[in-house]
C-alpha positions as CSV (number, residue, x, y, z in Angstrom):
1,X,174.5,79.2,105.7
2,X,172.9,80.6,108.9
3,X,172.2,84.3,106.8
4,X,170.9,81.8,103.9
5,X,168.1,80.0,106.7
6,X,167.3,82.9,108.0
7,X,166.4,84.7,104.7
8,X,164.1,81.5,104.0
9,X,162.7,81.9,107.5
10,X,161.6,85.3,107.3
11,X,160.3,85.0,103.6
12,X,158.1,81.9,104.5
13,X,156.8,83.9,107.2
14,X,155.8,86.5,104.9
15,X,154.5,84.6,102.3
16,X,152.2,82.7,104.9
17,X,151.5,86.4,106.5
18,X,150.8,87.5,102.8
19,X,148.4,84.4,102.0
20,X,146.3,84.7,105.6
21,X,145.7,88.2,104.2
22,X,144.2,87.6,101.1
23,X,142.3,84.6,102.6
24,X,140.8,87.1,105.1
25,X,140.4,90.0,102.7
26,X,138.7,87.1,100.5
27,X,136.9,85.8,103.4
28,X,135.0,89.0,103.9
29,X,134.6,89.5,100.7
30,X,132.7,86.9,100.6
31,X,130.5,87.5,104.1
32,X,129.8,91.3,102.8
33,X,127.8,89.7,100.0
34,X,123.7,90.2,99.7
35,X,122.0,86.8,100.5
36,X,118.5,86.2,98.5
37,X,115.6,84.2,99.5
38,X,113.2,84.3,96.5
39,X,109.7,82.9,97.5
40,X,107.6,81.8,95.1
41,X,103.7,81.4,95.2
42,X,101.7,79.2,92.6
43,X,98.9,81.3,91.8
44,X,98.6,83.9,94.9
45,X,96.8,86.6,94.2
46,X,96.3,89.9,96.7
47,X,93.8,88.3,98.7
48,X,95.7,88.7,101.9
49,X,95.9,90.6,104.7
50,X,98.4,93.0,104.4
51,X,96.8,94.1,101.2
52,X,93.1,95.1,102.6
53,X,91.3,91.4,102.8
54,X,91.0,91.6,106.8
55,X,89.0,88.5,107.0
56,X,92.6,86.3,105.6
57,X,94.5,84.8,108.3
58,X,97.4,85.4,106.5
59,X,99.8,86.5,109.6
60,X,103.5,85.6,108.3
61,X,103.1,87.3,105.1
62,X,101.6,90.3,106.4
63,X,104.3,90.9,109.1
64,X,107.1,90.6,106.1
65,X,105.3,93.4,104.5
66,X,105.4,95.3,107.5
67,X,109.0,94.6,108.0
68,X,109.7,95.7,104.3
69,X,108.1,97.3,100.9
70,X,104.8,95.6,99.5
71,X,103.8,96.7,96.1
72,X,100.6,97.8,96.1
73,X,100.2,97.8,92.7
74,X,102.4,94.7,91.0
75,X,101.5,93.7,87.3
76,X,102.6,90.4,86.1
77,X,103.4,90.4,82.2
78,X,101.4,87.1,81.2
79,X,98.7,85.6,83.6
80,X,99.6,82.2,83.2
81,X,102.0,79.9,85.2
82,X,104.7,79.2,82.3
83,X,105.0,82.6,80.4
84,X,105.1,84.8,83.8
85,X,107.5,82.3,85.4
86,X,110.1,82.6,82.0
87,X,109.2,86.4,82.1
88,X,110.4,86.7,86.0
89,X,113.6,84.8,86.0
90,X,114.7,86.3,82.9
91,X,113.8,89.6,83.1
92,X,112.2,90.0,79.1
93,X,108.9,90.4,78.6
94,X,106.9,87.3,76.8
95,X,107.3,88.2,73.2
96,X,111.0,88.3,73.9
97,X,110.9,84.8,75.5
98,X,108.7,83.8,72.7
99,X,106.9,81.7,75.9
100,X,103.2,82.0,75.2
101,X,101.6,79.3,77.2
102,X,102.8,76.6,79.3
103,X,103.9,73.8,76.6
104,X,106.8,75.8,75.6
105,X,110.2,75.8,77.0
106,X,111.9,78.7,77.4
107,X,115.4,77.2,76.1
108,X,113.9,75.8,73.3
109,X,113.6,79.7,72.1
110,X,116.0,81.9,73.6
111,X,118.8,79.4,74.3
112,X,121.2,81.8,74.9
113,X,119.2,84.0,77.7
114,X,121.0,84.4,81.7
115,X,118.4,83.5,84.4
116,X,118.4,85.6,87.6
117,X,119.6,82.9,89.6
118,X,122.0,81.6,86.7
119,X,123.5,85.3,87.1
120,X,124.2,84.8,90.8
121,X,125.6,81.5,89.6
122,X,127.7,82.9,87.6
123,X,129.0,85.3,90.6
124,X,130.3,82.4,93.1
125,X,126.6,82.5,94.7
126,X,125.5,78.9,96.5
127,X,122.1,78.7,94.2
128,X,119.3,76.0,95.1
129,X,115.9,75.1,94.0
130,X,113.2,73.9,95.9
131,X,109.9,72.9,94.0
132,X,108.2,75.0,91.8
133,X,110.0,77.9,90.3
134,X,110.3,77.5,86.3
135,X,107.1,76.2,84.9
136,X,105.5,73.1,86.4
137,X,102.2,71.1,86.3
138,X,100.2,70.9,88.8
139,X,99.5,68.8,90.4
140,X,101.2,66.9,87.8
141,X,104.8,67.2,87.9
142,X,104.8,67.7,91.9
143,X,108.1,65.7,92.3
144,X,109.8,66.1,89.2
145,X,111.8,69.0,87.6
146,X,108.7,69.5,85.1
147,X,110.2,72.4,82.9
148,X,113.2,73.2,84.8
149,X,116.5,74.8,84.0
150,X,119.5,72.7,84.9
151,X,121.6,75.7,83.9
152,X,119.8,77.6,86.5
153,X,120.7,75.9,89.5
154,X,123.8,73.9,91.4
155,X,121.1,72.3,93.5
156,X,117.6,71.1,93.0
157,X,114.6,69.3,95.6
158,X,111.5,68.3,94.5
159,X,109.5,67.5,97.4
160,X,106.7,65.0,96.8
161,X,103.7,64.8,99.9
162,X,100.7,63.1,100.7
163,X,98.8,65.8,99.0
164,X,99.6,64.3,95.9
165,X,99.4,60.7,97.0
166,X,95.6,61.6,97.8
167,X,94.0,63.5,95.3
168,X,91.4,59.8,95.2
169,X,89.8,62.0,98.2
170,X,89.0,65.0,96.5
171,X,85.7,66.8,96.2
172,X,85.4,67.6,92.4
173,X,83.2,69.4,91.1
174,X,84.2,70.0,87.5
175,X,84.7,66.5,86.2
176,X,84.7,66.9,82.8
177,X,87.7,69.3,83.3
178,X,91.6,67.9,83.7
179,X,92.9,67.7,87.1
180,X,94.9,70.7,87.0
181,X,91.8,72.8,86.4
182,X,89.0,71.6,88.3
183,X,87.2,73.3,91.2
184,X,88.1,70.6,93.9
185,X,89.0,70.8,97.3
186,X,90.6,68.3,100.0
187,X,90.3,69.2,103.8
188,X,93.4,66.7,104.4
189,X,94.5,64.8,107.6
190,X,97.5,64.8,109.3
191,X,100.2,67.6,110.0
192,X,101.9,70.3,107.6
193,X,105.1,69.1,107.3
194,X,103.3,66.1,105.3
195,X,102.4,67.9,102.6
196,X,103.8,68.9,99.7
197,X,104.2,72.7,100.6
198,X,105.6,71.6,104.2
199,X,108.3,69.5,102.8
200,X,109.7,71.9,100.8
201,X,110.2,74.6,103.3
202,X,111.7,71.8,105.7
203,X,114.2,71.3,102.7
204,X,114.6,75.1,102.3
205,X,115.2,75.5,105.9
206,X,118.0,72.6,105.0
207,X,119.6,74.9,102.7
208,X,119.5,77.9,104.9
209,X,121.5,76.0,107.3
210,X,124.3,74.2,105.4
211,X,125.0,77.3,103.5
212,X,125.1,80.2,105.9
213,X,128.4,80.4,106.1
214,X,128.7,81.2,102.4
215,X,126.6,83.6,99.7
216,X,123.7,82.0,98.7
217,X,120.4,82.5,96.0
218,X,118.0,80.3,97.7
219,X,114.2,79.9,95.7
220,X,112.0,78.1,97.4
221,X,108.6,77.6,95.2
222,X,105.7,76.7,97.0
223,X,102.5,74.8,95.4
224,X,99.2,76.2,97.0
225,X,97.0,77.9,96.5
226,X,97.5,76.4,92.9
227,X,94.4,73.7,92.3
228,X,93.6,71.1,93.9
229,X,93.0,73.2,96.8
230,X,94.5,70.8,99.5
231,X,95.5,72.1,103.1
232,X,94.9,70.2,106.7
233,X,91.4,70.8,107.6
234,X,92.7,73.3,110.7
235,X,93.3,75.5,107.8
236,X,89.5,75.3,106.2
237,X,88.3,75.7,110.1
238,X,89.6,79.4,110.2
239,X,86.7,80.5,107.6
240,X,83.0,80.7,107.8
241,X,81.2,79.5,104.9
242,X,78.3,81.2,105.6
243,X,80.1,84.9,105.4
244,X,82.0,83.2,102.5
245,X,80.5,85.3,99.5
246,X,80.4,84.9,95.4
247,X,81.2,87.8,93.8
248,X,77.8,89.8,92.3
249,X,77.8,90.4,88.7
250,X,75.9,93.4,87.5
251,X,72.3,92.7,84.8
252,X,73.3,91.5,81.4
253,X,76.9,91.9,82.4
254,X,77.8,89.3,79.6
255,X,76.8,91.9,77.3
256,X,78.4,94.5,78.0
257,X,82.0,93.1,77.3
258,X,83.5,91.7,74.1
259,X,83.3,88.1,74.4
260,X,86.9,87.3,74.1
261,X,87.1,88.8,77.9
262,X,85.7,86.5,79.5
263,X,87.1,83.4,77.1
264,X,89.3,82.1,79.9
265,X,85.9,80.4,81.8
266,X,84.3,79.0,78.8
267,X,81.4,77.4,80.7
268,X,80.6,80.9,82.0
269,X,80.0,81.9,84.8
270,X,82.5,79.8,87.2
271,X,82.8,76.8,85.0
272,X,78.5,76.0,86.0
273,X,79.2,75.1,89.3
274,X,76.3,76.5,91.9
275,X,76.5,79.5,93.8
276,X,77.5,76.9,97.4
277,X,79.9,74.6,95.4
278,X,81.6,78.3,94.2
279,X,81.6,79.6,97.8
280,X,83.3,76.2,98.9
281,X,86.1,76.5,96.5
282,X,86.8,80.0,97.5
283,X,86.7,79.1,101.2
284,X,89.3,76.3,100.1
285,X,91.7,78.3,98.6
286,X,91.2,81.0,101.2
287,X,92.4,78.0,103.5
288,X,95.4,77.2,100.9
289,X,96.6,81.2,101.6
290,X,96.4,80.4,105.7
291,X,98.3,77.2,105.1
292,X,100.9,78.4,102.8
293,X,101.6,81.7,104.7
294,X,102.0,79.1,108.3
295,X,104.9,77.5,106.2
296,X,106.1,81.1,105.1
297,X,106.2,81.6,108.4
298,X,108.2,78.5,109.4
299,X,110.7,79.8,106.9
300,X,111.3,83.3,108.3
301,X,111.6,82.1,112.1
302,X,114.7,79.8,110.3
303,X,116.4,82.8,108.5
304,X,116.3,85.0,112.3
305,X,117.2,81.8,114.4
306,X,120.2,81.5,111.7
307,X,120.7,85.0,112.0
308,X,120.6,85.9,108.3
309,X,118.1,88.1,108.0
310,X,120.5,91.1,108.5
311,X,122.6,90.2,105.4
312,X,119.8,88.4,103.2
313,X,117.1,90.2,100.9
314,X,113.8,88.4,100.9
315,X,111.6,88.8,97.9
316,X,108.0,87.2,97.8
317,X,105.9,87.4,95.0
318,X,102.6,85.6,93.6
319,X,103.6,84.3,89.6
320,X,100.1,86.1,88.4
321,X,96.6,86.8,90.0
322,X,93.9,84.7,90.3
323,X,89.9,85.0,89.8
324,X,87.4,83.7,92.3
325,X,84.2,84.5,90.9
326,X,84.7,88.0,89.4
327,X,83.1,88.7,86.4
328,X,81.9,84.9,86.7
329,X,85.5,84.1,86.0
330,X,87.8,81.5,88.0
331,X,91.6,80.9,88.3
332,X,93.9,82.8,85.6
333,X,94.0,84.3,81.9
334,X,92.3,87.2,81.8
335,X,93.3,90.8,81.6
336,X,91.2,92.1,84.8
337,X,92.8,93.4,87.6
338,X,92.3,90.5,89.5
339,X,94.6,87.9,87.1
340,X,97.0,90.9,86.7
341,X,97.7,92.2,89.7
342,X,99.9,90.6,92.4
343,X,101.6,90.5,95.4
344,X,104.8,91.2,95.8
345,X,107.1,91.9,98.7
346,X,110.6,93.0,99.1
347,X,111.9,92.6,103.5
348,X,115.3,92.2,104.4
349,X,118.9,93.5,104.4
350,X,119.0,96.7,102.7
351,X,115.1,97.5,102.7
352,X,113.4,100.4,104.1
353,X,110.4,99.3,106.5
354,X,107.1,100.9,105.0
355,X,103.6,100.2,106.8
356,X,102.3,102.1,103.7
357,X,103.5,100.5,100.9
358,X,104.2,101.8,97.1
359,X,101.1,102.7,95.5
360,X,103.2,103.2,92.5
361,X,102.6,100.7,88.9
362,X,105.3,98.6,88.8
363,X,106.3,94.9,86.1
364,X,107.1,91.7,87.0
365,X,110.3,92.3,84.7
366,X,111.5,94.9,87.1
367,X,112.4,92.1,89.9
368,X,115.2,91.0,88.0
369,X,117.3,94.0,87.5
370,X,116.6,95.0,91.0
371,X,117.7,92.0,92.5
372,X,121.1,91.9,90.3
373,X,121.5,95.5,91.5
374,X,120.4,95.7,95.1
375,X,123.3,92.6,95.2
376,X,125.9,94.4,93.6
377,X,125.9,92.3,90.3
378,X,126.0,93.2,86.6
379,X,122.5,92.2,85.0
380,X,122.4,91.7,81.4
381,X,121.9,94.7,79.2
382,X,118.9,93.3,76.9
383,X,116.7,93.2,80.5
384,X,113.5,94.9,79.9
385,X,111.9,96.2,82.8
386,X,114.3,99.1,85.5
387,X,115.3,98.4,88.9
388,X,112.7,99.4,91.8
389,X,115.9,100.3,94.1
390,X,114.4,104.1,93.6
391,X,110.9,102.9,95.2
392,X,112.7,100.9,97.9
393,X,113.9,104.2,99.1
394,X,111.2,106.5,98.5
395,X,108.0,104.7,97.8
396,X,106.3,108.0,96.6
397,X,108.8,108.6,94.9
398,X,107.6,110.0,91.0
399,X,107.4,107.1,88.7
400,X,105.1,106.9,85.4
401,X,106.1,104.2,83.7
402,X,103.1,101.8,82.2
403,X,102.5,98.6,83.0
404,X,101.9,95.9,79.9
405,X,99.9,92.8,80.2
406,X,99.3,90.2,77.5
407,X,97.3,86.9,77.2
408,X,96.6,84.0,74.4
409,X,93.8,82.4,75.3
410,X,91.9,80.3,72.8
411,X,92.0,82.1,69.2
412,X,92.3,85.8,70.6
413,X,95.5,87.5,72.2
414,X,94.3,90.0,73.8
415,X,96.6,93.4,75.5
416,X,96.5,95.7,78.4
417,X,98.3,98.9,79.2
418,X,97.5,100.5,82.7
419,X,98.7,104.1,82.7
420,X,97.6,107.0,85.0
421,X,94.0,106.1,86.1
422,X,93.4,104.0,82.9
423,X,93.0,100.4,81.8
424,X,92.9,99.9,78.1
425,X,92.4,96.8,76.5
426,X,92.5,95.4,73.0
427,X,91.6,91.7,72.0
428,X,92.7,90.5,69.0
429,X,94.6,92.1,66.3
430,X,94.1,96.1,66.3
431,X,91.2,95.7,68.9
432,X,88.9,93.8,66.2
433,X,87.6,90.8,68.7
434,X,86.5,94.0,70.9
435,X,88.3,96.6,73.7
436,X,87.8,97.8,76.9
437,X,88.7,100.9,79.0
438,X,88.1,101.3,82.8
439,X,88.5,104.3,84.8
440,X,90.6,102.5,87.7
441,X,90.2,105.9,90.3
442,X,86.1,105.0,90.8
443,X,86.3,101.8,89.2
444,X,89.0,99.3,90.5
445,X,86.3,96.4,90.2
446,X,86.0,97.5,86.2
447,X,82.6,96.2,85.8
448,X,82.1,99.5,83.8
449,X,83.3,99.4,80.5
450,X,83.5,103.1,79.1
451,X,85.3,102.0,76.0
452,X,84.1,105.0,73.0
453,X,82.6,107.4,75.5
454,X,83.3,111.1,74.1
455,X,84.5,112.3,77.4
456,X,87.7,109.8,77.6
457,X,88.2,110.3,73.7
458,X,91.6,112.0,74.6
459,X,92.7,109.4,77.0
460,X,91.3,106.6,75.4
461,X,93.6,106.9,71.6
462,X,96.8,108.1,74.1
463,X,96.5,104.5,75.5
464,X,96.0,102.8,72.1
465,X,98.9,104.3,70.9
466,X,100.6,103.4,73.8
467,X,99.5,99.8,73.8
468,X,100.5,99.5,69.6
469,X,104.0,100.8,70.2
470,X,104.5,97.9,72.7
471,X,102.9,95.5,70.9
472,X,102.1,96.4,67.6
473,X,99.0,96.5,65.2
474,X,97.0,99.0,63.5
């Protein structure tokens, strides 16, 4: 009997010996795991700081550029809110979404698809929502889910400020146009953390806190500079309007580009407005940037005083570009640099610090896969775009790849293929509502449309051909 008690001693000690191994192994399993913070911008385009606009107070964001890898040259695959948004989070380019414009829902046509953060989901991750990251109105479906994915996500917030209780106060001066379009501006009273924008990083700081003891994917969408521009009037007192400038246009500029170009600003240029009411709008949303990059800031000071930042990769990025007067266009859908191009930012655990940057063409669809893989996760194998990890380490590194943008705007698609020093453009199918070719080496404005010059003859049918591989046509 005494033989028989010790036996059962010694083996319950073992097992419980056995079990506070695995737990421990498990346990640092779990803490070796990459954290991601995935910040989301409604329609930030490159006018910051860190990317050569020295008059943006755009501090915060240009220090996380400094402290990590900004893409100089970042293409988004659709300049509109909905279609780039689906194109991000699931790594396929539009016409495999089948998400064209905003009113269609990305489950409703590839039902089967696995989101970035339903991936990490999928892995045991701790994933969370805060406002706008799939497609949402705005300023219309500021507190609600709008277009979400449930599938996405074990927790969501939809902050709701006083911006949107006070958009009665706004200066409009597009009337005729809806809400979510309109050139309108609000210098608002009170603090930050009243707005919108300021409650959801308070909510994200939340997160950060209750789960930083366990893996987490984290997305924390923010509102501005998306229309209305509203910010605390501290914001609009950083800028001068009087060295606040409209973009010049050169003579007979409308006719020197197919029509369909500039389709997205039908009352052309900048919806009518005069040249002062323009330069006001741009101030505003110049004063949107400032206020959104203060609560960008609020949010990185949280991940260091949690001490996270060592095992959490931070990735910041703008959903498309955004016109403020160029070519006498305003906000989104066009294929000019300044509606395709945007920022985007990868700091954190695992990246190389690069006061440089990558001047190398990179997608939108390459974030995905280089999330999954900088975390150690499987991606799906229908992605579209490649991981950037080989940037991330050398950002000179050779890379050639193209980069594909497409709009559908009114009764013309139109397509974009930026390769080498080129920009080649077709509207319409096989180019027939016009094209356009800019030399982007002495012409990064393209307000010179060589299109059917003899000297680019070469170049210009290597880019068609290009371009009709990817998307077809004659």
């Amino acid at each position: 009997m005494q033989c028989r008690r010790r036996f059962l001693g010694l083996a319950v000690c073992l097992a419980s010996l056995f079990s506070g191994s695995v737990w421990r192994d498990a346990s640092a399993k779990e803490s070796e795991k990459l954290n991601v913070l995935f910040i989301a911008i409604d329609d930030l385009n490159c006018r910051l700081g860190c990317y050569g606009f020295e008059h943006i107070q755009s501090p915060n964001i240009d220090r996380l550029a400094k402290q990590g890898l900004r893409f100089d040259r970042a293409y988004c695959q659709f300049p509109s809110c909905g279609p780039s948004r689906a194109s991000v989070l699931t790594g396929l380019r539009p016409n495999t979404t089948g998400v064209l414009h905003n009113c269609i829902r990305f489950r409703d046509v590839s039902p089967d698809v696995v989101t970035l953060p339903q991936l990490f989901r999928q892995n045991d991750y701790h994933v969370a929502r805060v406002g706008k990251i799939f497609y949402q109105s705005v300023p219309t479906d500021i507190g609600t889910s709008g277009q979400d994915d449930p599938n996405s996500w074990d927790e969501v917030v939809n902050p709701h400020g006083r911006d949107k209780d006070e958009e009665h106060l706004l200066t409009v001066y597009t009337p005729d146009l809806p809400l979510p379009d309109q050139m309108c501006y609000l210098k608002a009273e009170g603090s930050d953390l009243e707005q919108t924008d300021g409650k959801s990083i308070t909510e994200t700081i939340r997160l950060l806190e209750e789960n930083q003891d366990r893996p987490f994917f984290i997305a924390a969408g923010l509102y501005r500079p998306h229309i209305p521009y509203i910010a605390p009037k501290k914001y609009f007192d950083l800028y001068d309007l009087n060295k606040t400038q409209l973009p010049a246009l050169p003579g007979n500029y409308r006719d020197r580009v197919p029509a369909a170009a500039l389709a997205s600003t039908p009352v052309w240029p900048n919806f009518g407005t005069t040249e002062r009411e323009a330069r006001e709008c741009i101030l505003a949303y110049d004063a949107c940037v400032s206020f959104v990059d203060a609560q960008v800031g609020r949010l990185l000071e949280a991940l260091d005083r949690l001490k996270l930042r060592e095992r959490t990769l931070i990735v910041l990025w703008g959903d498309h570009g955004y016109h403020l007067g160029e070519h006498g266009l305003w906000r989104k859908n066009s294929l000019y640099e300044e509606s395709a191009r945007t920022p985007l930012i990868f700091a954190g655990a695992g990246i190389k610090p690069s006061a440089e940057g990558c001047f190398r063409r990179v997608e939108f669809v390459d974030i995905y896969p280089t999330i999954a893989g900088l975390a150690g996760l499987k991606a799906p194998e229908n992605l579209e775009g490649i991981s950037l990890q080989p940037l991330l380490e050398n950002p000179k590194a050779v890379w050639e790849r193209p980069a594909y943008t497409q709009v559908q705007f009114r009764e013309n698609p139109g397509y974009s293929v930026r390769s080498g020093r080129w920009n080649y453009v077709e509207w319409g199918k096989g180019g027939r509502a016009g094209r356009e070719l800019y030399d982007q080496n002495i012409d990064l404005q393209e307000l010179n449309n060589l299109i059917d010059q003899p000297d680019h003859a070469v170049a210009q049918k290597k880019l068609q051909s290009l371009l009709r591989q990817k998307f077809g046509g004659e």
